[in-house]
DONUMI-789979 format. One record per residue (C-alpha): residue in one letter; chain; x, y, z. Coordinates in Angstrom, 1 decimal. Last residue first. Example, Ala and Ser with C-alpha at 12.3 -4.5 7.8 and 13.67 -1.06 7.14 Angstrom:
2
+-----+-------+--------+--------+--------+
: res : chain :      u :      v :      w :
+-----+-------+--------+--------+--------+
:   s :     A :   13.7 :   -1.1 :    7.1 :
:   a :     A :   12.3 :   -4.5 :    7.8 :
+-----+-------+--------+--------+--------+
***
This chain:
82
+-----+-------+--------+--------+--------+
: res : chain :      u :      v :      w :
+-----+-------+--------+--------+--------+
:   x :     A :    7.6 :    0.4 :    1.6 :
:   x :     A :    5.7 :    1.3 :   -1.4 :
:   x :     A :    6.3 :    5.5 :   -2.1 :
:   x :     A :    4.2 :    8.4 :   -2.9 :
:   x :     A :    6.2 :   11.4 :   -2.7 :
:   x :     A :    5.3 :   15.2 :   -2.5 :
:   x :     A :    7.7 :   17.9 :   -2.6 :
:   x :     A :    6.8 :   21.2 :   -1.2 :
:   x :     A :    7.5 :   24.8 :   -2.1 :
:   x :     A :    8.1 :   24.4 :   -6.0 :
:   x :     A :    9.5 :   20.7 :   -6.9 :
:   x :     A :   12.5 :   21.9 :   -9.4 :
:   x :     A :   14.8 :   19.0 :   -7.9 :
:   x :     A :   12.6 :   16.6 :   -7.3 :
:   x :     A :   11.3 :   16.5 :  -10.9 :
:   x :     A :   15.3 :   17.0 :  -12.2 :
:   x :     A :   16.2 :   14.3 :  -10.2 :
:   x :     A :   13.2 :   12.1 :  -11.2 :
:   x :     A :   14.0 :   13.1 :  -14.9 :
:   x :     A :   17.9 :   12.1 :  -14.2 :
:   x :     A :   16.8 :    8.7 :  -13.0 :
:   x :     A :   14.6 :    8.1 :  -15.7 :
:   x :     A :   10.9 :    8.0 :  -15.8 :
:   x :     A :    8.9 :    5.3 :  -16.6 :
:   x :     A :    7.4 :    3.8 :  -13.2 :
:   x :     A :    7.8 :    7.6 :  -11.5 :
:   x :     A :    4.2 :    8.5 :  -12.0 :
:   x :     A :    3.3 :   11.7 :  -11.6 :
:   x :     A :    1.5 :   13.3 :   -8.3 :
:   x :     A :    4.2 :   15.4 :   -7.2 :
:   x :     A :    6.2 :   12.5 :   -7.7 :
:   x :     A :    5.1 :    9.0 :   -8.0 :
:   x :     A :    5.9 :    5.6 :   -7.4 :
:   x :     A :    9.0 :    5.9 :   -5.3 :
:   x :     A :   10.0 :    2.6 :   -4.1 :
:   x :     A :   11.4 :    3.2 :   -0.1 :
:   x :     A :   14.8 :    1.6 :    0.4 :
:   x :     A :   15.5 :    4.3 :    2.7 :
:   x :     A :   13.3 :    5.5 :    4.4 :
:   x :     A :   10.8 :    8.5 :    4.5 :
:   x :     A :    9.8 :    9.7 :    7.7 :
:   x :     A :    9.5 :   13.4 :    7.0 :
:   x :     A :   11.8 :   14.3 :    9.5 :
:   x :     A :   14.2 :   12.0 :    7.8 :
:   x :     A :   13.1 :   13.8 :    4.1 :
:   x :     A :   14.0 :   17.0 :    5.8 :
:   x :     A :   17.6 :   15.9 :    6.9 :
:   x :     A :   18.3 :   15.0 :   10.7 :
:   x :     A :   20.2 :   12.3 :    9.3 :
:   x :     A :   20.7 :   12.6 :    5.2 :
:   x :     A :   18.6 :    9.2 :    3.9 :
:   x :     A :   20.1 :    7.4 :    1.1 :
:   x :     A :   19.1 :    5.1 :   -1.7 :
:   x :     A :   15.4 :    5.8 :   -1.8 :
:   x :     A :   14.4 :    4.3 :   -5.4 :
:   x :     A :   13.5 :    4.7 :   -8.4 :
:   x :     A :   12.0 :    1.4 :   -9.8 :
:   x :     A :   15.0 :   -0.3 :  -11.8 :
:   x :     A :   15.4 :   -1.4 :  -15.5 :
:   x :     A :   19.0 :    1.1 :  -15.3 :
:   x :     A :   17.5 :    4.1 :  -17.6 :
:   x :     A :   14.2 :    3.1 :  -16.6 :
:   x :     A :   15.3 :    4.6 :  -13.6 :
:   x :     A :   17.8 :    3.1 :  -10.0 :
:   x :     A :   18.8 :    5.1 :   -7.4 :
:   x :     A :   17.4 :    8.3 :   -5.6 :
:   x :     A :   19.8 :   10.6 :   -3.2 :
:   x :     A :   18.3 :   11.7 :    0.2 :
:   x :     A :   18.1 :   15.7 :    2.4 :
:   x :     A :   15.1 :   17.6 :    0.7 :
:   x :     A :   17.7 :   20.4 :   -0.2 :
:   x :     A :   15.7 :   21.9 :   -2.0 :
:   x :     A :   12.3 :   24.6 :   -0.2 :
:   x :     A :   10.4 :   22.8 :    0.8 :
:   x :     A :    8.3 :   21.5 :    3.0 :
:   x :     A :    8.1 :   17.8 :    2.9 :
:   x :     A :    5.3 :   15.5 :    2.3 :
:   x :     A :    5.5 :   11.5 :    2.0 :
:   x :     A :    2.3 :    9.4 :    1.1 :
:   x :     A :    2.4 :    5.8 :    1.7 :
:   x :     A :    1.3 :    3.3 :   -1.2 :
:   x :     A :    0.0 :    0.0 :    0.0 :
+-----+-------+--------+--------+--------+
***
């Protein structure tokens, strides 16, 4: 079941991403910053991402999830399977 993940923005959200379509990988959560915004947030690492902002992440490739979470205006919301 898909959890829901908000953080107040604005950048740095505090964890790195893995995987794409690029690499035939779900994007995931590869590393959590302690004391970081997406800590706070509770998100984990290992966490699937399945969509950004409200768009799916299953096709997208690493550097268009970056770039995604990277421009997020104000918050950044993540869905993710744990």
């Amino acid at each position: 079941m898909p959890v829901t993940v908000t953080l107040p923005g604005p950048a740095p959200w505090g964890f790195r991403i893995s995987g794409g379509r690029d690499f035939g990988k779900p994007i995931t959560v590869s590393k959590v910053t302690e004391h970081g915004k997406a800590a706070a947030g509770d998100l984990r690492p290992g966490d699937v991402i399945v969509a950004i902002n409200g768009e799916s992440a299953a096709a997208m490739l690493n550097v268009e999830a970056q770039n995604k979470i990277k421009q997020s205006p104000g918050q950044l919301r993540l869905e993710v399977e744990r």
